[in-house]
C-alpha positions as CSV (number, residue, x, y, z in Angstrom):
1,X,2.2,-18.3,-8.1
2,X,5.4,-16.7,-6.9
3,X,5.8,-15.6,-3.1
4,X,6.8,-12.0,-1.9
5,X,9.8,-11.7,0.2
6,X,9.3,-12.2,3.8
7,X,10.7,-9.2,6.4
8,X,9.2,-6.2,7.6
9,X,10.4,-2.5,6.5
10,X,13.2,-0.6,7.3
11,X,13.0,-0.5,11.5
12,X,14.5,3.0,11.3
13,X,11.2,3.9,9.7
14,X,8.4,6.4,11.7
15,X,5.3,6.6,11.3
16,X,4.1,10.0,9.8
17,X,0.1,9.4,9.0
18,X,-2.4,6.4,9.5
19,X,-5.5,5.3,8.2
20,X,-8.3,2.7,9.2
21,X,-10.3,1.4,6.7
22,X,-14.1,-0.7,7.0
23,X,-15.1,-0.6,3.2
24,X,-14.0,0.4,-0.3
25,X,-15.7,4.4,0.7
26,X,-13.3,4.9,2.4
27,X,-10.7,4.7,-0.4
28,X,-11.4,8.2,-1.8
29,X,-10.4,9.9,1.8
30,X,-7.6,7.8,1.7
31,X,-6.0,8.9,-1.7
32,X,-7.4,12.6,-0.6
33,X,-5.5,12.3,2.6
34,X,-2.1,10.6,1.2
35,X,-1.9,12.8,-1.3
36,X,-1.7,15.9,1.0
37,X,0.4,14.2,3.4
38,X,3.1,13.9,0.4
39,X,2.6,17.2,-1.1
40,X,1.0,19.6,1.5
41,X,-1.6,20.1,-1.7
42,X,-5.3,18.9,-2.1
43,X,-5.6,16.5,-4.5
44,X,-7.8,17.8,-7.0
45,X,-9.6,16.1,-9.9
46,X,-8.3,16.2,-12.9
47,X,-5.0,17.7,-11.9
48,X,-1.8,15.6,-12.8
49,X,0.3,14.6,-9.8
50,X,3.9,14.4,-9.7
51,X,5.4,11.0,-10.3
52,X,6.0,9.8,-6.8
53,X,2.9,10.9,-5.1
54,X,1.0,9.3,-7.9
55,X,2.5,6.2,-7.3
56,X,2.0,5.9,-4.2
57,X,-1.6,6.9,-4.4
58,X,-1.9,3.9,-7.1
59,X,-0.1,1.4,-4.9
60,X,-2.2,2.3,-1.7
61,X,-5.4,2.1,-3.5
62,X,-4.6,-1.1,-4.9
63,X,-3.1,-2.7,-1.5
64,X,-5.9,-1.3,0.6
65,X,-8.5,-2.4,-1.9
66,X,-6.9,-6.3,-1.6
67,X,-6.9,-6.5,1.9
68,X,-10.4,-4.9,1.9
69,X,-11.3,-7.5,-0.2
70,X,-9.5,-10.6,1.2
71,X,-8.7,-9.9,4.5
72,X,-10.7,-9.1,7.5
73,X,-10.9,-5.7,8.4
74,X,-10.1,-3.4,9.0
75,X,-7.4,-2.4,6.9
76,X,-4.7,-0.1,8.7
77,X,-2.8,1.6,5.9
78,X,0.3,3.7,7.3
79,X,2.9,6.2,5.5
80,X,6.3,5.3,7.0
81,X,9.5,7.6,6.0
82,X,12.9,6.2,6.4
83,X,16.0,8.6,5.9
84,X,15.7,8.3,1.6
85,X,12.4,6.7,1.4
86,X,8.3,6.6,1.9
87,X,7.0,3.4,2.8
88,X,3.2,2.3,2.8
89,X,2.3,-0.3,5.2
90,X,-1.3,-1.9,4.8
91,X,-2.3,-4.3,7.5
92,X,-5.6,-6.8,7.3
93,X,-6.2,-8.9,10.4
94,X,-6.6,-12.2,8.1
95,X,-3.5,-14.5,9.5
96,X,-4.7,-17.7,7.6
97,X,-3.1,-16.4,3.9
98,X,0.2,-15.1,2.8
99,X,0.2,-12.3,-0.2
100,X,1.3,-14.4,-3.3
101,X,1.7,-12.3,-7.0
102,X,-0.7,-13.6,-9.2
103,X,1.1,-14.0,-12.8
104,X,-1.2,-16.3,-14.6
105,X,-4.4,-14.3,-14.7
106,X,-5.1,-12.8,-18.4
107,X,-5.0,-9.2,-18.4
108,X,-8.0,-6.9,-17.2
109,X,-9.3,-9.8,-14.5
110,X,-8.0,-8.4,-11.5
111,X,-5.4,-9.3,-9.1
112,X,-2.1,-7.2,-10.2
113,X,-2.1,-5.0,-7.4
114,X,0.6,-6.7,-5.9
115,X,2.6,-6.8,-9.4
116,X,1.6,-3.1,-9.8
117,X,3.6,-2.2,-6.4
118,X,6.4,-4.4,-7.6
119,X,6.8,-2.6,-10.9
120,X,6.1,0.7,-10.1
121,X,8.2,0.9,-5.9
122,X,11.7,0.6,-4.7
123,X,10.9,-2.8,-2.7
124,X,7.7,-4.7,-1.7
125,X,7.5,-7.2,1.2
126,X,5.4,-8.7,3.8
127,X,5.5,-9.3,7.3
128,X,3.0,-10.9,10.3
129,X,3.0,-9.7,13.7
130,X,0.3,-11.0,16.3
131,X,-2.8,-9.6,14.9
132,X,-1.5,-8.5,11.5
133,X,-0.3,-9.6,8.1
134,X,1.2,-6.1,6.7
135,X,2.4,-5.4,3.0
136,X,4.7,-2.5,2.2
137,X,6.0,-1.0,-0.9
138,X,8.6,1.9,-0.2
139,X,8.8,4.6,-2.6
140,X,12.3,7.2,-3.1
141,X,12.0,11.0,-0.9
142,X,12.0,13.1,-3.5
């Protein structure tokens, strides 16, 4: 299993929106609520998204729905924007694990999310602070 690269986002970086998280319900307000704090549009069903919005939906579904799943809760998800980039921070409060990509499980079994927000983001790292372990994937301003 490979590590992710230790350091913390961009410290230029605000805070525009935040989330907290108890339970996998609560993903559906959370894409909702991303998605119109990119776009300024509802997110409605069906309707295709432009690329970067939709990958950042993706990437916050799949972060938040790890650290709901392995970490202790709750999970803190925040949309950072730098001066060219969006970044997603999700936070657990589960100190004993660091995030590791999973690259041996066989397709369809779960566990990519980390390799999904590798693939699809501009640069993925973790950080810990006192009462946090935080992943973040930033994403272009476009």
């Amino acid at each position: 299993m490979a590590q992710l690269r230790t350091s913390p986002p961009s410290p230029q970086a605000t805070e525009l929106r935040r989330w907290q998280l108890s339970s996998a319900a609560d993903l559906r307000g959370l894409r909702a609520s991303l998605h119109q704090a990119l776009t300024g549009e509802e997110l409605v069903a069906g309707k295709e998204l432009d690329e970067v919005p939709e990958l950042m939906v993706l990437v916050a579904t799949e972060l938040a729905t790890n650290a709901l799943r392995h970490g202790i809760p709750p999970t803190i998800v925040r949309l950072l924007v730098a001066e060219d980039r969006f970044i997603l921070d999700v936070a657990d409060h589960d100190l004993s694990t660091i995030p590791e990509l999973v690259d041996t499980r066989p397709m369809g079994a779960g566990g990519r999310g980390l390799q999904i927000a590798e693939a699809v983001s501009l640069d993925v790292g973790w950080y810990a602070t006192d009462r946090t372990k935080n992943i973040w994937a930033a994403f272009p301003r476009s």
